[in-house]
N, C-alpha and C positions, 0 to 999 in steps of 0.2 A: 599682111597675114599675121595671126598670131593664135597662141596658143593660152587657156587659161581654165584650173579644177574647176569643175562643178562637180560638187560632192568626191568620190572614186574619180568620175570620170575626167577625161580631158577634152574642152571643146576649142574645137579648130576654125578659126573664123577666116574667110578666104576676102580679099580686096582685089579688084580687077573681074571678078567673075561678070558674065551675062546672064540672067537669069537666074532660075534654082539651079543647083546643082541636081544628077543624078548620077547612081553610077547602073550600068549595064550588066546584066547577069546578075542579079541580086544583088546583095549587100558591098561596099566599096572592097577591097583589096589594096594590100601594099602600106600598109599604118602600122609603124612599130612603137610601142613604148619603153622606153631606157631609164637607163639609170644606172649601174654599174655592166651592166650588159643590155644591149635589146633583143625582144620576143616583139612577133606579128603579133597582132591583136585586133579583135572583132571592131566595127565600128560602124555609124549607121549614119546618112543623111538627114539635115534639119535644113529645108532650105537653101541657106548661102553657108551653111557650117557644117563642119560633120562631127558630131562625136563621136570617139574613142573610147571603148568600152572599159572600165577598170576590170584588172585581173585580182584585184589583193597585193599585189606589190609596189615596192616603192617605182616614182616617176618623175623623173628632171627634165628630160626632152620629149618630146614627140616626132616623127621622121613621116617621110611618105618617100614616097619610092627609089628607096637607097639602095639601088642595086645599079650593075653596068648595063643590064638588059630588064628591068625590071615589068612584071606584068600590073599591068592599074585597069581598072575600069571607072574611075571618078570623071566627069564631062560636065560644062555648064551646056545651056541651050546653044552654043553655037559650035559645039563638040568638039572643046578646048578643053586638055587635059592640062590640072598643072604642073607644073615642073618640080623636080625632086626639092624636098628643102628637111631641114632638122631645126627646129624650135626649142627653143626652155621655154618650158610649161609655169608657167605667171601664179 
């Protein structure tokens, strides 16, 4: 897995997936972008990647479901969510 800007955004590129990715119920959930704090932030499926929407502010990491109970709807075709993780953004 890793994490790297294109443009604002930040694209999340997944290893181990089956298929494309999709997530359930619209648009993914549970993507924060950091930096001296983090905010959720919008983010859209490409396939085996997702990207993370830029907000305008500065971005060192990127996060996916950092929470104790966190809600995700991200799935590959064999409806494998993945596991929390926190990346620096490349």
């Amino acid at each position: 897995m890793s994490a790297r800007r294109d443009g604002g955004d930040v694209v999340v590129s997944f290893s181990g997936v089956e298929g494309a990715l999709t997530s359930w119920s619209g648009a993914p959930i549970g993507f924060e972008l950091c930096a001296q704090s983090c905010r959720f932030a919008a983010a859209r499926v490409e396939g085996g990647t997702v990207r993370v929407l830029r907000d305008g502010q500065p971005v060192t990491r990127v996060r996916y479901a950092w929470a104790d109970t966190p809600v995700v709807n991200l799935y590959d075709v064999a409806n494998m969510t993945p596991t929390s993780f926190e990346l620096v953004v490349e």
